[in-house]
C-alpha positions in Angstrom: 4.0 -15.3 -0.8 4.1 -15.4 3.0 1.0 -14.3 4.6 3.1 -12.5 7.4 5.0 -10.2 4.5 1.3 -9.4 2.8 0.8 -5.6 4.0 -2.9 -6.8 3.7 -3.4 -8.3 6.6 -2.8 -7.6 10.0 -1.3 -10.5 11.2 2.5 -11.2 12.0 5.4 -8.4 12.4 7.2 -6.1 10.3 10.6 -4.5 10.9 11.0 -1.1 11.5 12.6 0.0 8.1 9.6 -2.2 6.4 7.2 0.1 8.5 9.0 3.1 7.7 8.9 2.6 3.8 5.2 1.7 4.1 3.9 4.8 5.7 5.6 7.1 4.1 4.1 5.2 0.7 0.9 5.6 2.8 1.0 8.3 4.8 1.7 10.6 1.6 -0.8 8.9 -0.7 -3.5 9.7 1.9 -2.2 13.5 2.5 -2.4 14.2 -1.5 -5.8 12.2 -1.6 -6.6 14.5 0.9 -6.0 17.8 -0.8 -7.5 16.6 -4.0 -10.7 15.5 -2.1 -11.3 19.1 -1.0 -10.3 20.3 -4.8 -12.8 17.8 -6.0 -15.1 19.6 -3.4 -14.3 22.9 -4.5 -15.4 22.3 -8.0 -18.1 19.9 -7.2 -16.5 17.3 -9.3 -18.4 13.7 -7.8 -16.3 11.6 -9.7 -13.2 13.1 -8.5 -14.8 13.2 -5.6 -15.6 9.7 -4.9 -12.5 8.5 -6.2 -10.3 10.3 -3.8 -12.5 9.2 -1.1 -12.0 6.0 -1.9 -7.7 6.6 -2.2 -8.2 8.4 1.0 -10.3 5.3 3.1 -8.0 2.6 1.4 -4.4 4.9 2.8 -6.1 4.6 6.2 -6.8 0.9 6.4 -3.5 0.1 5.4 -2.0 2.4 7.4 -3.7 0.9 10.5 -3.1 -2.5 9.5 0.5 -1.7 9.5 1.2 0.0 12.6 -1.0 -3.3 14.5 2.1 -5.7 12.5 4.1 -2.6 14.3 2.1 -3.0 17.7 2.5 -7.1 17.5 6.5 -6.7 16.6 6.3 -4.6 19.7 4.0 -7.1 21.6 1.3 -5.3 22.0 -2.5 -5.9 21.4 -4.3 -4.7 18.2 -6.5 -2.8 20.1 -3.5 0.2 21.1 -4.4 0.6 17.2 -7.4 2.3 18.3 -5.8 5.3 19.1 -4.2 6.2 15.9 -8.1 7.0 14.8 -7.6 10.6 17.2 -7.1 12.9 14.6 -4.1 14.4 13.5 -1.6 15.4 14.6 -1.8 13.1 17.7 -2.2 10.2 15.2 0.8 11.0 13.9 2.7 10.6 17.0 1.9 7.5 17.3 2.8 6.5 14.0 6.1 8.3 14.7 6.2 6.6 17.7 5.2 3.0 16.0 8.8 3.4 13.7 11.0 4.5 16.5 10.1 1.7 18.8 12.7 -1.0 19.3 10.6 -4.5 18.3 11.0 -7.6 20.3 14.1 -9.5 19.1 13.1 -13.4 19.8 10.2 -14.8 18.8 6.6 -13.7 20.2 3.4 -14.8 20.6 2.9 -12.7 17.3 5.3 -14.5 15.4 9.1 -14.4 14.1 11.4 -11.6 14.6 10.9 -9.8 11.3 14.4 -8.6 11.3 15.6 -12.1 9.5 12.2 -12.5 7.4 11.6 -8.9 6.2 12.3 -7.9 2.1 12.4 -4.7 2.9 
């Protein structure tokens, strides 16, 4: 496997429709770990607790490491990443933002256009 299709690491670019398919995988697994985090608080189940915790950190780093492949498609810096950390719903703007966004069509510094690599 490619290390630039490995939704893993933040290196390389994706495609729009790869991003797409990824956060809403992502987005939606952190919104139900979400809810069941505070269920698991209502009842004081730890386990439960934990567990979703962990769901819920996981959906976040991949979600960031995703829109930065977005960001470098785009050719911009990692570091606009930063502000998808302002809570919602301004986050979610600029992941809205991040899948609307025409990439760059040649070759950047990033990498290949992912339009001719991309699975997805």
């Amino acid at each position: 496997m490619n290390d630039s299709n490995s939704f893993f690491k933040p290196t390389g670019r994706i495609s729009r429709r790869k991003y797409w398919v990824l956060f809403l995988i992502f987005y939606w697994t952190n919104v139900i770990a979400l809810i069941k985090l505070y269920e698991s608080y209502m009842l004081s189940d730890l386990i439960s607790f934990v567990a979703f915790g962990i769901v819920l950190i996981t959906t976040i780093i991949l979600l960031l490491i995703q829109a930065i492949k977005r960001l470098h498609d785009i050719g911009l810096d990692w570091k606009y990443a930063l502000y998808l950390l302002i809570p919602p719903p301004i986050n979610f703007i600029g992941f809205i933002w991040l899948g609307l966004k025409k990439g760059q069509e040649k070759s950047n510094k990033y990498g290949e256009s992912p339009l001719k690599t991309d699975l997805i």
